[in-house]
FIKE-302527 format. One line per 8 residues: number of its first residue (from 0); for each residue x, y, z of C-alpha. Coordinates in steps of 0.2 Angstrom, whole numbers, padded with zeros to 4 digits. Layout:
<nodes>
NUM = X Y Z | ...
</nodes>
This chain:
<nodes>
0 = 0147 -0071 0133 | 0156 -0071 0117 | 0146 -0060 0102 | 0160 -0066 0089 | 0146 -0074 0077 | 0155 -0087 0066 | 0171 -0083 0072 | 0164 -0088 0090
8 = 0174 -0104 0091 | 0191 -0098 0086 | 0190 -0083 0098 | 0186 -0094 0113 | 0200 -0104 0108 | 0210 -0086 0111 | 0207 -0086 0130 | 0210 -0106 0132
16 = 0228 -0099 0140 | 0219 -0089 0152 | 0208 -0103 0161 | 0195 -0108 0149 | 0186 -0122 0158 | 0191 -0139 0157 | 0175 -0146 0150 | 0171 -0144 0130
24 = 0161 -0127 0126 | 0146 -0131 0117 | 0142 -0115 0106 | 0129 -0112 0092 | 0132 -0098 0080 | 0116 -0092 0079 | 0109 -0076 0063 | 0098 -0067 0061
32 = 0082 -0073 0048 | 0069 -0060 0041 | 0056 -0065 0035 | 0050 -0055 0019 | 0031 -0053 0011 | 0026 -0050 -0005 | 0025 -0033 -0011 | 0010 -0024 -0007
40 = 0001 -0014 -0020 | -0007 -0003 -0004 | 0010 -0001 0001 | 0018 0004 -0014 | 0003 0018 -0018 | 0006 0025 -0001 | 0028 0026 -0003 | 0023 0034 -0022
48 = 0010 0047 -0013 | 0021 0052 0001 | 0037 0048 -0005 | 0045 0042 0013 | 0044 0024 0020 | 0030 0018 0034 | 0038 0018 0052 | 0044 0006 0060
56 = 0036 -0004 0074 | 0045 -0011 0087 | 0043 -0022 0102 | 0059 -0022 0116 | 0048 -0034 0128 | 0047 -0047 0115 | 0062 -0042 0104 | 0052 -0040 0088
64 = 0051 -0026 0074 | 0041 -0024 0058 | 0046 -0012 0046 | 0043 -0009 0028 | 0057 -0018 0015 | 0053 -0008 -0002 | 0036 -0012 -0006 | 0033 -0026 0007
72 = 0034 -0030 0026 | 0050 -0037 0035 | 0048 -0047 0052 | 0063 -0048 0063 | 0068 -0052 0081
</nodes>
């Protein structure tokens, strides 16, 4: 596994000394997208009242979290 992110390619080419395979590696760099919503008017009443932030929610089985972005919701894996 190579975690390099966009510099993925030029690291692989790092190890081609040390017995990369023959064949081309296909790669993908891949980031990470969140989805924003709107703000919230419920939201933003509640962070005024109790002056702290909603808790996050997370999922590990499906890789997924939901936690508040200012006044709105963010969605991520």
């Amino acid at each position: 596994m190579n975690a390099a992110g966009y510099y993925a390619a030029r690291v692989a080419e790092w190890f081609a000394p040390h017995g990369r395979p023959p064949l081309p590696l296909f790669m993908a760099v891949m980031s990470h997208q969140y989805p924003l919503v709107e703000p919230i008017a419920e939201i933003a009443a509640r962070t005024a009242e109790h002056g702290q932030k909603l808790p996050m929610i997370r999922d590990p089985d499906v890789s997924y979290h939901l936690r508040q972005e200012k006044t709105g919701l963010n969605l991520g894996p």
